[in-house]
C-alpha positions as CSV (number, residue, x, y, z in Angstrom):
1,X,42.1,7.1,2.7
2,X,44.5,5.4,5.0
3,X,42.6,3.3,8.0
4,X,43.2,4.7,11.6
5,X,46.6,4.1,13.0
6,X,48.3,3.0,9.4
7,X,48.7,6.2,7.7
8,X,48.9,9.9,7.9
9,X,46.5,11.5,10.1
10,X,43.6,12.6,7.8
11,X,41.8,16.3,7.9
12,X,39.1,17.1,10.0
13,X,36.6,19.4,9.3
14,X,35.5,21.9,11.9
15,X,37.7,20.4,14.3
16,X,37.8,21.0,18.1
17,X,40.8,23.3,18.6
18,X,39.2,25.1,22.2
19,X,37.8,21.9,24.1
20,X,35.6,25.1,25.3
21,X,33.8,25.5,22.2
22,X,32.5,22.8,20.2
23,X,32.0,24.7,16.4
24,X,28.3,24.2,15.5
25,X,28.7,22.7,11.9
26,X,29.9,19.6,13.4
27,X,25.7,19.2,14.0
28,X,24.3,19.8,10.2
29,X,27.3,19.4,8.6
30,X,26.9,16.7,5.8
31,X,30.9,16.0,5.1
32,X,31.0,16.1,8.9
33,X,28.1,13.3,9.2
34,X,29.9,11.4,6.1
35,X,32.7,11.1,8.1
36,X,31.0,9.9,11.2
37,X,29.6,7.3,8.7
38,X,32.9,6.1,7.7
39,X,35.2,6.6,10.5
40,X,32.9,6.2,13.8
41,X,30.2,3.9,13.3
42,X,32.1,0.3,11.4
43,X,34.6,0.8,14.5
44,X,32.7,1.6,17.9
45,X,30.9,-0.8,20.1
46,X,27.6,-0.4,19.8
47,X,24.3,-1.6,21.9
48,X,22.9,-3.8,19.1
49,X,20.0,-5.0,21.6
50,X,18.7,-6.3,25.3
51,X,19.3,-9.9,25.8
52,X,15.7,-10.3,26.6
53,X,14.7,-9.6,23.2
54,X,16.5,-12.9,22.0
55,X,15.2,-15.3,25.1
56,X,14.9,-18.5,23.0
57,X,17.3,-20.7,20.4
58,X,16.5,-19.4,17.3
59,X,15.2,-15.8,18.1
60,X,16.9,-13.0,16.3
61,X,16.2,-8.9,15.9
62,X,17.5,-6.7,13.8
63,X,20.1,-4.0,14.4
64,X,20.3,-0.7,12.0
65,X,23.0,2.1,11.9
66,X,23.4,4.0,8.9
67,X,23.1,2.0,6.0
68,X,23.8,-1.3,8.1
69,X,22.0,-4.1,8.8
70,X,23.2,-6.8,11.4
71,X,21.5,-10.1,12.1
72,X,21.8,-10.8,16.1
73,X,20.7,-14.4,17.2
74,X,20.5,-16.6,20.1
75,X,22.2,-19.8,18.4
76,X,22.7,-22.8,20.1
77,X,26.2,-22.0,20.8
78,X,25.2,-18.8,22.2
79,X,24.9,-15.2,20.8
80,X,26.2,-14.6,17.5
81,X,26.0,-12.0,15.0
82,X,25.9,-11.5,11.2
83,X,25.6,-9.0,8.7
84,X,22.4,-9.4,7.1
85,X,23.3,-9.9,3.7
86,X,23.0,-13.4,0.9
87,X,26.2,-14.1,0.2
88,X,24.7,-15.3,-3.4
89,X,23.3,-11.5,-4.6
90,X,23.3,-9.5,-1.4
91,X,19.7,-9.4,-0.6
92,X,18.9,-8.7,3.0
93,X,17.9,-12.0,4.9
94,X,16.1,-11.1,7.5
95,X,13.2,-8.4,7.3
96,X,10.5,-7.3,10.2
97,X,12.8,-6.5,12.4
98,X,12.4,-10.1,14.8
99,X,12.0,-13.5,14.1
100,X,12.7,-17.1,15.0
101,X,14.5,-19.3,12.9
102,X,15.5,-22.6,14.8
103,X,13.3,-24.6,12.7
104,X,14.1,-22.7,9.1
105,X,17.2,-21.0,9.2
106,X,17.6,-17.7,7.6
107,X,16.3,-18.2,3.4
108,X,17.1,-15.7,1.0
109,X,13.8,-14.6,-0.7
110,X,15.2,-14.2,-4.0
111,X,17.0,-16.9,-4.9
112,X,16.1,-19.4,-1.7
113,X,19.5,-20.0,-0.7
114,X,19.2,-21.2,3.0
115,X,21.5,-20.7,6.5
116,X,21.6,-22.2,9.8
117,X,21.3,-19.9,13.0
118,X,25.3,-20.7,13.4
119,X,25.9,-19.1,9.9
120,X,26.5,-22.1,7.8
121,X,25.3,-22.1,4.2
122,X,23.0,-25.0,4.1
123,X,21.3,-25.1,0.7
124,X,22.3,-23.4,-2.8
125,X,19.4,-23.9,-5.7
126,X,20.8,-25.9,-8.0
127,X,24.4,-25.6,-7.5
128,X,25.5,-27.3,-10.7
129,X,25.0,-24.0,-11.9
130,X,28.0,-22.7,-10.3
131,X,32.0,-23.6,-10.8
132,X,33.3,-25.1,-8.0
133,X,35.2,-21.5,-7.0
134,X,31.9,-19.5,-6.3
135,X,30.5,-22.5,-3.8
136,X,33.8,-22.7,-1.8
137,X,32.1,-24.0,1.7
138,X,34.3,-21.5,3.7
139,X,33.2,-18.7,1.1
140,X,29.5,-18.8,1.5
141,X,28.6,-18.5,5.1
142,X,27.3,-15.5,6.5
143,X,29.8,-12.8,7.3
144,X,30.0,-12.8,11.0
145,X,29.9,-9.5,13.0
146,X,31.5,-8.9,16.3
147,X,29.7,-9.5,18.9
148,X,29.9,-9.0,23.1
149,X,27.9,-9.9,25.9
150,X,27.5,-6.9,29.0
151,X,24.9,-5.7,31.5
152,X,22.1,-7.4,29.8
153,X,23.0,-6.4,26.3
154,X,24.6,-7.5,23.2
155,X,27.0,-4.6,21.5
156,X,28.5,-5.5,18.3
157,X,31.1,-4.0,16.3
158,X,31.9,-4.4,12.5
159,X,35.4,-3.9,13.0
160,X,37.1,-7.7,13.2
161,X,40.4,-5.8,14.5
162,X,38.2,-4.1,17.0
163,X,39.5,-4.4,21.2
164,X,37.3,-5.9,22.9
165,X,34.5,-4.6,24.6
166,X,35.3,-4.7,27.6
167,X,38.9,-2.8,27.0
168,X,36.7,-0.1,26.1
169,X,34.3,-0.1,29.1
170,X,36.3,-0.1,32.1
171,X,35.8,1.1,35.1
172,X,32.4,2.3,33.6
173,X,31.1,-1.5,33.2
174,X,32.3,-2.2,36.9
175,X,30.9,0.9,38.4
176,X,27.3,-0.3,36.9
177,X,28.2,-4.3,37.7
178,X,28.0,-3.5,41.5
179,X,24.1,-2.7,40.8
180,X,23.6,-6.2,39.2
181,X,22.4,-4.0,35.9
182,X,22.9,-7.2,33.9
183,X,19.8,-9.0,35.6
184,X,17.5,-5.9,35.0
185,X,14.5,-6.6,32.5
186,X,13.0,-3.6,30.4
187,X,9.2,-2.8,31.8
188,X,8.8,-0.3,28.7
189,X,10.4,0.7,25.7
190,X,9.4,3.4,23.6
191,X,10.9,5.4,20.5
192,X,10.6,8.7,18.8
193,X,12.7,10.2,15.7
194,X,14.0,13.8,17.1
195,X,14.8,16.5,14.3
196,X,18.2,17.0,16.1
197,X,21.6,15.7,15.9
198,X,22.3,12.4,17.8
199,X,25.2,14.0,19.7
200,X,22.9,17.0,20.6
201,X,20.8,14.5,21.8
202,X,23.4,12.6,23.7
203,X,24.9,16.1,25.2
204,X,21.2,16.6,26.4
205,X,22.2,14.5,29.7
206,X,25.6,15.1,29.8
207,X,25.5,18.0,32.4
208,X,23.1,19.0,35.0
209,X,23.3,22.7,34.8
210,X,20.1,22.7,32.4
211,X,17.9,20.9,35.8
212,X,16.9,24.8,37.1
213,X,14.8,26.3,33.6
214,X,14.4,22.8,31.8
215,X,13.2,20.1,35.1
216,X,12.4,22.9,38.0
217,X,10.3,20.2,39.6
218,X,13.8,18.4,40.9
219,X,15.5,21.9,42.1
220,X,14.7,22.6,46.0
221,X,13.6,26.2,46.1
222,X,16.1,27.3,47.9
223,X,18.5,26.7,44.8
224,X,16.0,28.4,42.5
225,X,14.3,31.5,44.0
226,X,10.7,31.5,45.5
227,X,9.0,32.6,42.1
228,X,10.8,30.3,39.6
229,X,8.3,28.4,37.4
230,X,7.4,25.5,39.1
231,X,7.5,23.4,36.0
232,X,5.0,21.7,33.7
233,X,1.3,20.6,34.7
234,X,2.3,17.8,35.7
235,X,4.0,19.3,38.7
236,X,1.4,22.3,39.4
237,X,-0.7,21.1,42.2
238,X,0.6,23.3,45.5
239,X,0.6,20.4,48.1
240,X,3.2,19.0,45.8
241,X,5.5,22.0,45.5
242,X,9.0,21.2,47.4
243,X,9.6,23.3,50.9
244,X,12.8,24.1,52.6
245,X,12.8,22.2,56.0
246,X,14.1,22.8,59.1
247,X,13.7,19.6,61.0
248,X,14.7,15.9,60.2
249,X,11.3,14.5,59.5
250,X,10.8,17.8,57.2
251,X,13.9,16.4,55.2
252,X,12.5,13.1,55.2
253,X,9.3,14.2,54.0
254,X,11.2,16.2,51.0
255,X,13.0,13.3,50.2
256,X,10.1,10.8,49.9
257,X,8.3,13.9,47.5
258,X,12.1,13.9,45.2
259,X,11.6,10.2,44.8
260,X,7.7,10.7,43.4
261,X,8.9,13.5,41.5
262,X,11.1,11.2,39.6
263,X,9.0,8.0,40.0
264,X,6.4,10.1,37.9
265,X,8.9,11.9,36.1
266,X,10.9,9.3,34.6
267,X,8.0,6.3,34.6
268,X,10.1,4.1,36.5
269,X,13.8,5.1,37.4
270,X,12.5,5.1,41.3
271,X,10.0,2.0,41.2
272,X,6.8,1.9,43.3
273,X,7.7,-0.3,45.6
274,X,11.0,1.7,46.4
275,X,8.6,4.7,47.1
276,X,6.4,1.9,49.3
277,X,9.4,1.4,51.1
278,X,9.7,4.6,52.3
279,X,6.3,5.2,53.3
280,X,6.4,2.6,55.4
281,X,9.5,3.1,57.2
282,X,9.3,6.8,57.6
283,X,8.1,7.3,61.0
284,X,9.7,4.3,62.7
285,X,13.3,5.7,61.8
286,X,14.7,7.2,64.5
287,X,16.5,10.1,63.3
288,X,19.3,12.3,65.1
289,X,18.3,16.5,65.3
290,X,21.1,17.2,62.8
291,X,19.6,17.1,59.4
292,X,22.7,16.4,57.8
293,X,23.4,13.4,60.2
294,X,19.9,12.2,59.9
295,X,19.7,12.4,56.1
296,X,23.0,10.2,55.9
297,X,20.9,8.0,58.5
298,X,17.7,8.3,56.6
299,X,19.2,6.5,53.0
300,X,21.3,4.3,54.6
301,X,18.3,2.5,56.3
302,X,16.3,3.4,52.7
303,X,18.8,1.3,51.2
304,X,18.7,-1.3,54.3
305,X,15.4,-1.9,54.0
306,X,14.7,-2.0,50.0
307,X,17.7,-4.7,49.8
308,X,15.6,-6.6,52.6
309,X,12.6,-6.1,51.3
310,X,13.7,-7.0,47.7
311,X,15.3,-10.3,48.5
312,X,12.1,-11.4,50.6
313,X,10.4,-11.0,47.2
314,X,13.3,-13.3,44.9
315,X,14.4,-10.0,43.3
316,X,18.4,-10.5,42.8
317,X,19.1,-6.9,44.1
318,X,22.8,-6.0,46.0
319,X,23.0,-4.9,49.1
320,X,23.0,-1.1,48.4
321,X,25.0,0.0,50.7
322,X,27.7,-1.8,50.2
323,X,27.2,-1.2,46.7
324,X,27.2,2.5,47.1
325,X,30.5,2.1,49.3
326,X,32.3,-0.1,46.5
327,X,31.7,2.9,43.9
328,X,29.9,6.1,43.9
329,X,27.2,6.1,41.5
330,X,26.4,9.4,39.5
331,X,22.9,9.5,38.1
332,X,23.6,9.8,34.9
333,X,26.5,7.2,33.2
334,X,27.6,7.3,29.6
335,X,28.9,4.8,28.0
336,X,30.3,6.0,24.5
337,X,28.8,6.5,21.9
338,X,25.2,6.2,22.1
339,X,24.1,4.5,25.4
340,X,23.9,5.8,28.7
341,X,22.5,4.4,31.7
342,X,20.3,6.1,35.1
343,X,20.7,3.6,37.7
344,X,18.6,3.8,40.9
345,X,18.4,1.7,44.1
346,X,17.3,-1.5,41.9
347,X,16.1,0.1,38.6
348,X,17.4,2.3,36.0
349,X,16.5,4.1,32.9
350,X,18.3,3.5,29.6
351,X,18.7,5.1,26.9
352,X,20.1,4.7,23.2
353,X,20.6,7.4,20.3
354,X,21.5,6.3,16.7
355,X,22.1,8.7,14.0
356,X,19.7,8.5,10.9
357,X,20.3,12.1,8.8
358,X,22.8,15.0,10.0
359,X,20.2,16.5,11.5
360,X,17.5,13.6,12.8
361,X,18.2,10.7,15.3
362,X,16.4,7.6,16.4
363,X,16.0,8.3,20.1
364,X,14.9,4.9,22.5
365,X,14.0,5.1,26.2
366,X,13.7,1.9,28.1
367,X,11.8,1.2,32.0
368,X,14.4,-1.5,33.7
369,X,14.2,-2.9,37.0
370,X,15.6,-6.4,38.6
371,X,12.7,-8.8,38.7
372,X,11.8,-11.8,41.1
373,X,13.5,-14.7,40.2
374,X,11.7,-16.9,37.9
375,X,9.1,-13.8,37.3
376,X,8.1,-14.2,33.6
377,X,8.0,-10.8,31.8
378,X,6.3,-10.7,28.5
379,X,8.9,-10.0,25.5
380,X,8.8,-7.0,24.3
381,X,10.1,-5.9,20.7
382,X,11.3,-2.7,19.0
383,X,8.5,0.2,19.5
384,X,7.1,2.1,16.6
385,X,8.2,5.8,16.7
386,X,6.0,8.1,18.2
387,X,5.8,11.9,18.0
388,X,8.6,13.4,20.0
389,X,5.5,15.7,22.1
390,X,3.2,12.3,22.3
391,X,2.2,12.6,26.3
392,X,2.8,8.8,26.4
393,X,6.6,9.9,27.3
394,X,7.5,10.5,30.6
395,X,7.3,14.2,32.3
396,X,11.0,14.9,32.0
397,X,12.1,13.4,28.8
398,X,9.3,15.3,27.1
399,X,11.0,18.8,28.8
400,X,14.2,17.1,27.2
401,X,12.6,17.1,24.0
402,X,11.2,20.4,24.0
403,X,14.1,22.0,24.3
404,X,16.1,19.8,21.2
405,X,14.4,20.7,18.2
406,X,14.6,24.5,18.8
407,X,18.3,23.8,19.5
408,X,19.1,22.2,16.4
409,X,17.1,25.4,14.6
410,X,19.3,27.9,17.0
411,X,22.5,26.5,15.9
412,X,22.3,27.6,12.0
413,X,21.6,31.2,13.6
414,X,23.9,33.8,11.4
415,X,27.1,34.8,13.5
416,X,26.6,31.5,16.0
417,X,29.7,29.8,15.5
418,X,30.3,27.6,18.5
419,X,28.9,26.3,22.0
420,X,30.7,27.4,24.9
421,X,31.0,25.1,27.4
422,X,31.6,25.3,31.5
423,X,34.5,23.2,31.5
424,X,33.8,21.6,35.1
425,X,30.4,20.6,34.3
426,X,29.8,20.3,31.2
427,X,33.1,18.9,30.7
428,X,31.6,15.3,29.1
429,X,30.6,17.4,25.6
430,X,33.9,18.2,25.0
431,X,35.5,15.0,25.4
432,X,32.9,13.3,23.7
433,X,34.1,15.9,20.6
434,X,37.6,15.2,20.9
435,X,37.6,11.5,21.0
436,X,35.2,11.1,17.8
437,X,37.7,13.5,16.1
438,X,40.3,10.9,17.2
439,X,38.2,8.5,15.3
440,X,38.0,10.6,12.7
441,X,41.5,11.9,12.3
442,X,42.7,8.3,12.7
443,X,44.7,8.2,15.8
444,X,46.2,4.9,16.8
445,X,43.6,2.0,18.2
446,X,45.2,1.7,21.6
447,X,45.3,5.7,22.5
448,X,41.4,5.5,21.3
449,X,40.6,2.4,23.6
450,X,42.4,4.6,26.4
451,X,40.2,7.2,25.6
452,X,36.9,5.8,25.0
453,X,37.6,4.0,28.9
454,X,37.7,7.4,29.7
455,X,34.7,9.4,28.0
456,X,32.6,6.6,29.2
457,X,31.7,8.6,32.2
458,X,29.7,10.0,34.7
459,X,27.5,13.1,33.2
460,X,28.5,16.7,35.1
461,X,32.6,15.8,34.9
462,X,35.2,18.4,33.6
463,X,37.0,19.0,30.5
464,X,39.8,16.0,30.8
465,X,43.0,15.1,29.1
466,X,41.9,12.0,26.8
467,X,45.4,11.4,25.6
468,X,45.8,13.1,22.4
């Protein structure tokens, strides 16, 4: 087939011909996931891995996708990245999934041919062996992978002809910079394989219109009706339950309960010590009588005194309100295709999706925050995979996960042929659809960079032109 941009446009199937209805085979389909695997994946920048996981020379982790395997390592000339393959017989490298290797190198178990952390072939078992051809010098170091540095990650991509990174993430990267998320540190990571599609498991956060039935612990009651369901057990206990109020210190105590609710809900996208913030400043704010003046009030001494408070303690944190006034942050922001990001005061949750069958995903959900300068967090490494329903997951990712499984069953029903979508809220599924069918179809690289700057989004935006 002819590569993107150098040849006739190639055949989609189950295309997106309504950007209103997204047709359901695109989430079993196996030509459909073949195609992802050819088209999508060797030419997208990916989140290959934190920064943190790689503190020291030498240390390396591995990244998977599909069948791939890339090497990415903290040499001494910085972060590099390789595909993990001998260039002698192609036997993977590196194995366990972390590792150091200043002293060693990388040595091939089968054959012990050897490599530097920069790459270099530095050792061939008896190379008389060979002809001079096969141990060409520029011929046997490892192939190198692309590989770019942003908000505390490496991302890779295995496309050499690939924009860079940063082409791709704008204004996305500098909507998150003004929150300093490249000096967060994870708290947590954890991992679970999801019997669902990755994109379903993507679209899961792309809208808010599922908060009322699937997270009724975040709606006020006035938005959902006296006698909704409260929500899980979790969330039961009256003297938590949320009440309409009619003065300004009832709206401050409402907005001290939303930040628990998600403090507890999320395990760390509003920190502890944001909460004990609050607490302590709630009744020495002076707040006007107008509860929509005072609630303006109310955050912007919130964010006041968590900046203060913060930088008393070495913890590298804007000022929040000028970061808010810089750029409006959305709660939820997506940075295509597989990461998104919930940034809050000086913390956010993270998230990362990478297909493994049609139908399954590897789904990761990490705890960051900014820590005190020279605080020494111990490194953490990839998690094993625990059930998707394990209570050791946070209150509203396991209501997301409830829901995904029985989704991905619902959409072979007989006769369901499509999702329909509310195009100004759930607008971020269909773009997502279009733009890997631009992959897909092979539309020209600069209309694809255009659009991927685009799609790279806040969640709950409308059905948008991407440009073809």
């Amino acid at each position: 087939m002819a590569d993107a941009g150098h040849g006739p446009m190639r055949p989609v199937p189950f295309p997106v011909t309504n950007p209103e209805r997204i047709p359901t085979q695109r989430y079993y389909d196996a030509e459909f996931f073949e195609l992802e695997r050819e088209y999508l994946w060797p030419r997208v920048w990916q989140m290959a891995c934190r920064l943190e996981e790689i503190p020291e020379v030498g240390d390396w982790v591995e990244y998977k996708i599909l069948e791939w395997s890339i090497i990415v390592i903290r040499a001494q000339s910085g972060v590099k990245a390789f595909h993990n393959t001998c260039r002698h017989r192609g036997v993977q490298l590196a194995s366990g999934g972390h590792g150091n290797c200043e002293v060693q190198g990388f040595q091939c178990p089968f054959h012990g041919w050897r490599w530097t952390m920069e790459g270099k072939n530095s050792f061939v078992f008896k190379p008389e062996l060979f002809s001079d051809e096969q141990l060409d010098p520029a011929d046997l170091d490892l192939i190198p992978c692309r590989v770019e540095l942003w908000g505390g990650c490496a991302f890779i991509n295995m496309d050499p002809d690939a924009a860079p990174l940063m082409e791709h993430i704008q204004p996305y990267a500098d909507r998150l910079d003004t929150r300093n998320i490249g000096e967060m540190k994870m708290e947590w990571w954890v991992s679970t394989i999801l019997p669902t599609n990755w994109k379903l498991a993507m679209e899961a956060f792309m809208e808010g219109y599922h908060t009322m039935r699937t997270h009724p612990q975040l709606v006020h009651p006035t938005q959902r009706g006296d006698k909704a369901v409260y929500g899980p057990r979790e969330f039961a206990d009256a003297s938590l339950r949320l009440k309409p109020y009619k003065t300004s210190r009832e709206m401050v105590e409402n907005a001290i309960h939303q930040m628990k609710t998600l403090s507890i809900g999320m395990g760390g996208m509003i920190h502890a010590t944001d909460i004990a913030v609050a607490e302590a400043i709630k009744d020495e704010v002076e707040l006007p009588d107008d509860i929509q003046a005072a609630e303006i009030h109310w955050y912007r001494t919130l964010n006041d005194e968590i900046t203060k408070r913060a930088r008393a303690r070495g913890v590298p944190i804007p000022d929040l309100n000028e970061a808010a006034a810089k750029h409006v942050i959305s709660p939820v922001q997506f940075c295509f295709p597989h990461y998104f990001l919930l940034p809050v005061y000086g913390n956010a949750s993270s998230y990362r999706i990478r297909p493994l069958t049609p139908e399954t995903c590897l789904f990761e959900l990490y705890s960051l925050t900014l820590m005190p300068e020279g605080h020494k967090q111990p490194r953490l490494t990839a998690p094993e995979p625990i059930p998707h329903d394990d209570p050791r997951f946070p209150p509203i990712p396991l209501q997301d996960y409830s829901n995904l499984p029985l989704q991905q069953i619902g959409l072979h029903g007989r006769g369901f042929e499509f999702m329909r979508l509310a195009r100004d809220v759930e607008g971020l599924i269909s773009n997502y659809h279009r733009l890997i069918d631009g992959f897909l179809s092979g539309v020209e690289q600069d209309k694809l960079v255009a659009a991927t700057r685009i799609v790279s989004s806040p969640f709950e935006v409308a059905i948008e032109d991407i440009g073809f």
